[in-house]
C-alpha positions in Angstrom: 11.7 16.9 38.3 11.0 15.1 41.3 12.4 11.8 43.3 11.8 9.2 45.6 12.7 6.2 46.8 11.7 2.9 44.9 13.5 -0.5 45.9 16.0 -0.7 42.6 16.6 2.8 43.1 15.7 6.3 42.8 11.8 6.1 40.7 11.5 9.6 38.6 8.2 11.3 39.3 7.3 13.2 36.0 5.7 16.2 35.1 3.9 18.1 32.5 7.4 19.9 31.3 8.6 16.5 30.8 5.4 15.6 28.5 6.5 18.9 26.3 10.0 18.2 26.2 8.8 14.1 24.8 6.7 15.7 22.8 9.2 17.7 20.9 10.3 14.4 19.4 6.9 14.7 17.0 7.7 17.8 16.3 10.8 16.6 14.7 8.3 14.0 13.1 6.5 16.7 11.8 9.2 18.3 10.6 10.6 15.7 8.7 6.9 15.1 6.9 6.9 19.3 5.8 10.8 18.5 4.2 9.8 15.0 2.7 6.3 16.4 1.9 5.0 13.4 3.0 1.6 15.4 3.9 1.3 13.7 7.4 2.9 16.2 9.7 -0.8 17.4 10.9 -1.8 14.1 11.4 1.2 12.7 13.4 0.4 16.2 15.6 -2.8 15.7 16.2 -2.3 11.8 17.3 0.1 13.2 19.6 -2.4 15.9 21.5 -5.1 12.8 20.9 -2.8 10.7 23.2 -1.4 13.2 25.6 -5.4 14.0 26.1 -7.1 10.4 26.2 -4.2 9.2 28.6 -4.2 12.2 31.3 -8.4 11.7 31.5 -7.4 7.8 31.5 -5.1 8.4 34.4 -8.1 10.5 36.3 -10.5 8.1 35.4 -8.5 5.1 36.7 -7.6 6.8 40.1 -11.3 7.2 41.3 -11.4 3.3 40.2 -8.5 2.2 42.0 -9.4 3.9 45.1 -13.1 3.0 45.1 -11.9 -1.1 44.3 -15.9 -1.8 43.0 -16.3 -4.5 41.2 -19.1 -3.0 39.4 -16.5 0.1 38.4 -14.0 -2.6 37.5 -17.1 -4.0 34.9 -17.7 -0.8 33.8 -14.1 0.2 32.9 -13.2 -3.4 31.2 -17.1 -3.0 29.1 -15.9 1.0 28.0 -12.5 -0.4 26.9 -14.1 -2.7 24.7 -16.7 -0.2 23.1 -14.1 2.4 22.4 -11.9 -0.3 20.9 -14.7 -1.0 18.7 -15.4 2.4 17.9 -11.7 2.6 16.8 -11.9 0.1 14.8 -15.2 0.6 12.9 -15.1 4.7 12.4 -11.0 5.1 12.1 -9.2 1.9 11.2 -12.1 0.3 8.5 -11.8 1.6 4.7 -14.8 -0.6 4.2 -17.5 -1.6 6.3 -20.6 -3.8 6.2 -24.2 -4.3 8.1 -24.0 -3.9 11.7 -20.4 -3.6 11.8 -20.4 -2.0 15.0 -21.9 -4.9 17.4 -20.3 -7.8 15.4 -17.0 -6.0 16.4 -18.3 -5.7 19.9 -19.1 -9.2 20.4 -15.9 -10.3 18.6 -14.1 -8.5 21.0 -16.1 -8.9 23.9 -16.4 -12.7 23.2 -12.2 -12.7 23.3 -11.3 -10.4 25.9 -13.1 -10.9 28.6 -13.4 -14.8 28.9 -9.0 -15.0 28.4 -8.8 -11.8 30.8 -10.8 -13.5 33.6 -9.0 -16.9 33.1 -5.7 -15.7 32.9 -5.5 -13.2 35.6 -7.3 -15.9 38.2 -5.5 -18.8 37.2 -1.9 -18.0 34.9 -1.7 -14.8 37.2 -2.8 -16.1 40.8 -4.8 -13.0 41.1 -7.7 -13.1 43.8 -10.0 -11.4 43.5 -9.8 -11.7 39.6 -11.5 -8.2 40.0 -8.1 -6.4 41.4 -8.5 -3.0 39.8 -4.5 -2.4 39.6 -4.4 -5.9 38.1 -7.4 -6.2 36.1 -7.6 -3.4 34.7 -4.1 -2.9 32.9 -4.8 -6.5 31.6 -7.7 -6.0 30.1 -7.0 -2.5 28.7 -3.9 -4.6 26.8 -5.8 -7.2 25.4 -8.2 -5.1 23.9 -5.2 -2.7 22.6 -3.9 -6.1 20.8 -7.3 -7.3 19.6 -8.4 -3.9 17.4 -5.0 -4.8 15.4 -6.1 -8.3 14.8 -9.7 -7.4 14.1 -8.8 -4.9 11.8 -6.4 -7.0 9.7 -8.9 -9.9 9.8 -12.3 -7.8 8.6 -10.7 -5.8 6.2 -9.0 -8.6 4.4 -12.7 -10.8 4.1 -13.8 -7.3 2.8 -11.1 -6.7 0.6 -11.5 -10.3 -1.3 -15.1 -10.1 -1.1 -15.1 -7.0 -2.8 -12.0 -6.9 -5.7 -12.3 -11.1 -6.0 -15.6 -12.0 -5.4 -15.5 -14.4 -8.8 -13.5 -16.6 -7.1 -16.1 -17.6 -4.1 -18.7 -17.2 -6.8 -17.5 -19.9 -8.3 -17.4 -22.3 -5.0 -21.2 -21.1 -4.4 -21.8 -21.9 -8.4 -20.7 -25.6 -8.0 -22.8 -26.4 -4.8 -20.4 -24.7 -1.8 -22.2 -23.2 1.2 -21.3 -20.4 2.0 -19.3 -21.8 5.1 -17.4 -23.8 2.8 -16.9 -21.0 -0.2 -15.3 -18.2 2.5 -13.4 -21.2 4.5 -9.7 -20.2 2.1 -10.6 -16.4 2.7 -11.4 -17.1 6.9 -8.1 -18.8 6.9 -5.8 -16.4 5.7 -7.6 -13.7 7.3 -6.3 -15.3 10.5 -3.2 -15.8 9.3 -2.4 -12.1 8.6 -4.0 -11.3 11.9 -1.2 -13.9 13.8 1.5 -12.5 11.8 2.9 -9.7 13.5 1.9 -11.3 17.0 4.1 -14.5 16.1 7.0 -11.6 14.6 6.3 -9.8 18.0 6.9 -13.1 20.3 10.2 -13.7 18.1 12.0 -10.9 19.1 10.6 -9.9 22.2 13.2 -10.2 24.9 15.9 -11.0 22.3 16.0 -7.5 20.0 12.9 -5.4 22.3 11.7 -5.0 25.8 8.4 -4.6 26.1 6.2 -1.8 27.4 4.9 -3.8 30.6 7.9 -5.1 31.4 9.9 -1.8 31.3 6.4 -0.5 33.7 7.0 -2.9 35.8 10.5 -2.8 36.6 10.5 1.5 36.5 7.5 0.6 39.2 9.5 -1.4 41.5 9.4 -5.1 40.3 12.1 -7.6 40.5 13.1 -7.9 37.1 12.7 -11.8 37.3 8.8 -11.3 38.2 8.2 -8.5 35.5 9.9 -10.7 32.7 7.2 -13.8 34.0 4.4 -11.2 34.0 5.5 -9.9 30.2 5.5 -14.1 29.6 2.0 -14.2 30.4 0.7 -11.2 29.0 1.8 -12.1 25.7 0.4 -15.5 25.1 -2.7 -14.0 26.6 -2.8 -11.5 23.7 -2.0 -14.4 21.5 -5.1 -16.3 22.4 -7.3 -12.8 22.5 -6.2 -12.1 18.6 -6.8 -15.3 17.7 -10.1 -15.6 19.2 -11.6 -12.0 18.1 -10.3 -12.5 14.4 -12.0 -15.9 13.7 -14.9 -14.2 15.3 -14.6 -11.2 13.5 -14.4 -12.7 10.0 -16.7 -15.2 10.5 -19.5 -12.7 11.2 -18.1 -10.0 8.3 -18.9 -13.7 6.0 -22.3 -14.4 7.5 -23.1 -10.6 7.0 -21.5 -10.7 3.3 -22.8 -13.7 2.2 -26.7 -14.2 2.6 -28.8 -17.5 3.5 -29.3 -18.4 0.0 -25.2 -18.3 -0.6 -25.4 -14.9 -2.3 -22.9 -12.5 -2.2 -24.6 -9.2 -0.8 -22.5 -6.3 -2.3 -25.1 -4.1 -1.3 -24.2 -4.5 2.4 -20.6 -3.4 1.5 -19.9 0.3 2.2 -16.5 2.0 1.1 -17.4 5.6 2.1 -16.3 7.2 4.9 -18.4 6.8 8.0 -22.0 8.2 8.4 -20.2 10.6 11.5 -17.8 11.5 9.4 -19.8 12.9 6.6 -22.4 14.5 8.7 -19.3 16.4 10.5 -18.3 17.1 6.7 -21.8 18.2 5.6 -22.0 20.6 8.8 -18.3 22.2 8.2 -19.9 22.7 4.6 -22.3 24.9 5.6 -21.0 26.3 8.0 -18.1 27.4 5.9 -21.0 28.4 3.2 -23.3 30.3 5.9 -20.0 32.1 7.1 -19.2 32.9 3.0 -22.7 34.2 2.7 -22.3 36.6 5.3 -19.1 38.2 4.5 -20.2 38.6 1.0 -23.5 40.6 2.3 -21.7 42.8 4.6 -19.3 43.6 1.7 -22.4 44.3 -0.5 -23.6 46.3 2.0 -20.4 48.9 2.2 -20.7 48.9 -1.3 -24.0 50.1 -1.9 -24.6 52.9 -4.7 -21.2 51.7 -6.4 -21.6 49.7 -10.1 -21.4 45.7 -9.6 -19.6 44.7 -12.8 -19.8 41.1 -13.3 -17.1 41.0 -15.7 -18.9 41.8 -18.9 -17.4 44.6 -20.9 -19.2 47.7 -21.9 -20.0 47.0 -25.6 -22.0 44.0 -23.9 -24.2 45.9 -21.7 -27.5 47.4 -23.2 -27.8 51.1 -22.1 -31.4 50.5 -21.0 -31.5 52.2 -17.6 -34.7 51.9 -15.7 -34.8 55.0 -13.3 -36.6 54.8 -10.0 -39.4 56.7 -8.6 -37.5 59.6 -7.5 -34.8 59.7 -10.1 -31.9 59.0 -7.5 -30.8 56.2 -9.1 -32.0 52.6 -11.1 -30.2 50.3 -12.6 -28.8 48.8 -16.2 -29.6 45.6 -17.9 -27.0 43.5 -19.3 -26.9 42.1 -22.8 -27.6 38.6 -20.6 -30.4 39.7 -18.3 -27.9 40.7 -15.6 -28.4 43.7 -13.3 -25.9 45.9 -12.3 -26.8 48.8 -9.7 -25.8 52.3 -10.5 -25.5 55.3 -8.4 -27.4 58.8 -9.4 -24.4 60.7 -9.0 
């Protein structure tokens, strides 16, 4: 392990030995789950080789932008952080799912986290250009990390009440409610579930927790009195973001839900797993069946000449034996139709 000079000390330089040795603390994850048989140990182990591989082609990926300092790259970056988030969020995190899920999300999201990013980092932040790639970027890429939690708390709980206690907004549409006015209750707990652990993150931050940017920033060299005003910002900026993208998010999960004429449209409701998800399901399927099929012919093959007994006994099989051409050998019919192949010898 290697390391240089930094000005509150001596900075560590990792490498990939240290990424195994952290990673040995999921093993002990895993381990746990196999002696619990909590059935998750595969899971937590693959999350872990997800992260160690999405954040080493992030840190590639962020190099060429930092060096280049585009604009246009910076654009680019801040728009692929938003559609992966939504991906997240509509294939992974979302039991159920309705009618163009996917761009509602992205214009949720879109709608919250670029308009506070851009706002924040030129005007709470002092950051010119706005377009900074060391500065912009990291913001961004936080607020969007914040927002899938709120978006996914919000959407699935309009979905979840839509779905197990529809009667109740039936009832609102029966006596004259639009439907603006039927899913305003179910909106407004939605965002308050969404604000929940943000307001339980801003209580203790600081007091029980230090934050991850704040701990980045002072490993990276910061005075510790700027990197606790940076962590200040940061989190009211995530504040506003959640906020934002869960009112959005709800409120077009309700439009979708709940048609023109104030009708509740179960139909656009979808509880199965995602369409990529079953085709990847349906393709191991036959793969697994293709692969079955040929194992079982090259075993029939080898075994060529020798009886195939179905399991009948021999009381159950008719002696009827129907020889071939040159008496070599033929084969027997079952009591049930069946064939079984029979050698001459």
């Amino acid at each position: 392990m290697d390391t240089g000079n930094s000005p509150i000390g001596d900075q560590t330089h990792l490498n990939w030995l240290n990424v195994a040795l952290g990673l040995t603390f999921v093993m002990f994850n895993s381990f746990l789950s196999y002696n619990f048989r909590l059935g998750i140990g595969s899971a937590l182990f693959t999350a872990a080789l997800r992260c160690i591989f999405q954040l080493a082609i992030m840190g590639l990926l962020l190099k060429q932008i930092f060096e280049t300092n585009n604009p246009w790259a910076v654009g680019g970056i801040a728009c692929l952080l938003n559609v992966l988030g939504t991906s997240e969020t509509v294939l992974n995190k979302s039991k159920r799912r309705f009618e163009h899920m996917f761009p509602s999300i992205l214009i949720s999201m879109m709608s919250a986290t670029v308009p506070v990013s851009l706002i924040g980092a030129r005007f709470a932040m002092g950051i010119t250009p706005v377009w900074t790639p060391a500065q912009y970027v990291p913001i961004i890429g936080m607020l969007c990390g914040g927002t899938v939690s709120g978006i996914n708390v919000a959407v699935s709980y309009v979905l979840k009440e839509l779905h197990e206690n529809k009667d109740k907004v039936e009832v609102y549409l029966a006596f004259g409610a639009s439907r603006f006015e039927s899913s305003k209750p179910m909106v407004r707990e939605a965002l308050r579930l969404a604000l929940t652990p943000n307001i339980n993150q801003l209580s203790v931050i600081g007091l029980i927790s230090i934050p991850g940017m704040m701990t980045g920033a002072i490993l990276g060299g910061t005075s510790v009195d700027q990197a606790a005003k940076l962590q200040m910002v940061i989190m009211f900026m995530i504040s506003s973001c959640t906020a934002l993208a869960s009112i959005v998010s709800a409120s077009l999960a309700m439009r979708v839900m709940i048609d023109g004429d104030h009708r509740i449209r179960s139909d656009r409701m979808d509880s199965r797993p995602h369409a990529i998800w079953r085709g990847r399901n349906w393709l191991w399927e036959r793969l697994v069946g293709s692969f079955r099929n040929l194992v079982g012919l090259l075993r029939g093959g080898r075994g060529k000449g020798k009886e195939v007994n179905s399991g009948l006994n021999g009381e159950d099989q008719v002696g009827l034996l129907e020889m071939n051409g040159n008496g070599s050998g033929g084969r027997t019919v079952n009591g049930r139709g069946g064939y079984f192949l029979v050698s001459s010898g």
